[in-house]
C-alpha positions in Angstrom: -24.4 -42.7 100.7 -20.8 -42.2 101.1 -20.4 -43.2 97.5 -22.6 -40.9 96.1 -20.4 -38.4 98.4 -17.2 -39.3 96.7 -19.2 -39.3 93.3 -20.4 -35.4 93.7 -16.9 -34.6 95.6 -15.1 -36.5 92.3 -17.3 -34.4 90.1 -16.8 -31.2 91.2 -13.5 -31.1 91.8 -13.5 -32.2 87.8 -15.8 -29.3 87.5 -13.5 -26.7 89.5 -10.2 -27.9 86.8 -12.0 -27.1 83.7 -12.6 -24.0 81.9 -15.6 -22.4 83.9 -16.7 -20.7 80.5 -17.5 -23.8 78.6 -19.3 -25.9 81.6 -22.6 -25.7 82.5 -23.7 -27.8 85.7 -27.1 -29.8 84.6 -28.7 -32.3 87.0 -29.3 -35.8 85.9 -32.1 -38.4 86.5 -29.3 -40.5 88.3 -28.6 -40.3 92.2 -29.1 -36.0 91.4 -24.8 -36.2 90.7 -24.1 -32.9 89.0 -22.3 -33.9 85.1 -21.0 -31.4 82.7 -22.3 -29.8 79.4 -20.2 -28.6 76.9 -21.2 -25.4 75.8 -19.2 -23.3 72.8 -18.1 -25.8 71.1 -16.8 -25.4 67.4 -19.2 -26.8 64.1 -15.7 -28.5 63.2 -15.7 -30.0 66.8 -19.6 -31.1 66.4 -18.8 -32.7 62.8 -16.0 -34.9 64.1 -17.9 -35.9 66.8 -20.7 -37.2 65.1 -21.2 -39.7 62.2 -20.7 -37.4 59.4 -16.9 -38.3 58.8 -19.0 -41.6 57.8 -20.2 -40.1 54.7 -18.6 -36.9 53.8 -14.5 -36.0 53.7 -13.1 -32.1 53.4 -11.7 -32.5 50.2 -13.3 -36.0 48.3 -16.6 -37.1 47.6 -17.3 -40.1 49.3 -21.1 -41.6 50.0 -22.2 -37.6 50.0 -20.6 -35.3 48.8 -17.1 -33.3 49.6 -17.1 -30.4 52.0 -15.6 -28.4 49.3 -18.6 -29.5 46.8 -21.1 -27.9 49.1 -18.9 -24.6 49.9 -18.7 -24.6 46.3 -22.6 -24.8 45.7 -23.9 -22.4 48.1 -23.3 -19.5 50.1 -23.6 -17.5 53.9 -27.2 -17.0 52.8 -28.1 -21.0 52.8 -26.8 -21.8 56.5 -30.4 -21.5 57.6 -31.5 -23.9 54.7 -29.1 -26.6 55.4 -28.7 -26.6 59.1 -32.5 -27.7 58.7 -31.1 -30.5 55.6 -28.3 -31.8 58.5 -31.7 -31.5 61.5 -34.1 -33.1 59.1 -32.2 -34.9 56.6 -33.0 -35.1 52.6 -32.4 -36.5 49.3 -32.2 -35.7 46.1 -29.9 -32.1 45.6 -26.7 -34.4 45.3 -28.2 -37.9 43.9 -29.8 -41.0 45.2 -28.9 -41.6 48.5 -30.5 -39.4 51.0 -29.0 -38.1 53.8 -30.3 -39.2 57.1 -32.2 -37.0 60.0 -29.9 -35.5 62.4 -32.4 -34.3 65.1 -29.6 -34.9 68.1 -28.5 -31.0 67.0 -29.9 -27.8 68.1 -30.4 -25.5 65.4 -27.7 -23.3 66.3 -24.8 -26.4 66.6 -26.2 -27.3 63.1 -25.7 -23.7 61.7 -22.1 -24.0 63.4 -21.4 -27.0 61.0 -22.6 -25.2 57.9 -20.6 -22.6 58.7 -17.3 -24.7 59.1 -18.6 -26.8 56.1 -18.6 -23.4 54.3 -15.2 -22.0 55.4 -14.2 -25.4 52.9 -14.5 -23.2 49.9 -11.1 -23.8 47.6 
């Protein structure tokens, strides 16, 4: 019991240091302890976090293609197509190897992406 204490007592005082705006308290499965959730952050923040720096660079085509290749390619109108291509994956538009399923993002974090993808225009 008295750890749990000092676990909530640890967390909130975390909690109380951070920027209020970006933190939402969600309860966990675990002991009921309180932990954070990022809320606001950027599509740049989202792509660096993730496993697309595996395959894709800003300015070089690597395993898929460039950012810069896609701004080039398509427009403000396609965030809604490929924020669904980065949610459900696909092959084909750029060559052989497909890209895989990304279903860990919401919709809206994936339209966050396209639109930093898309700010790559030269």
């Amino acid at each position: 019991m008295k750890h749990l204490f000092l676990a909530v007592t640890a967390t909130l005082f975390l909690l109380s240091c951070s920027k209020k705006e970006n933190l939402e308290v969600q309860q966990t499965d675990t002991d009921d302890v309180p932990s954070p959730v990022v809320k606001n952050i950027s599509g740049q923040a989202l792509i660096e976090t993730s496993d697309c720096m595996s395959c894709h660079n800003v300015t070089e085509k690597m395993i898929g293609p460039s950012y810069q290749e896609i701004a080039a390619r398509y427009s403000e109108k396609d965030i809604e197509k490929l924020a669904s291509k980065i949610i459900e994956g696909g092959s084909g538009a750029w060559g052989d190897v497909p890209m895989a399923p990304h279903s860990q993002f919401s919709k809206e974090d994936a339209k966050k992406m396209v639109e930093y993808i898309l700010k790559q225009k030269k």
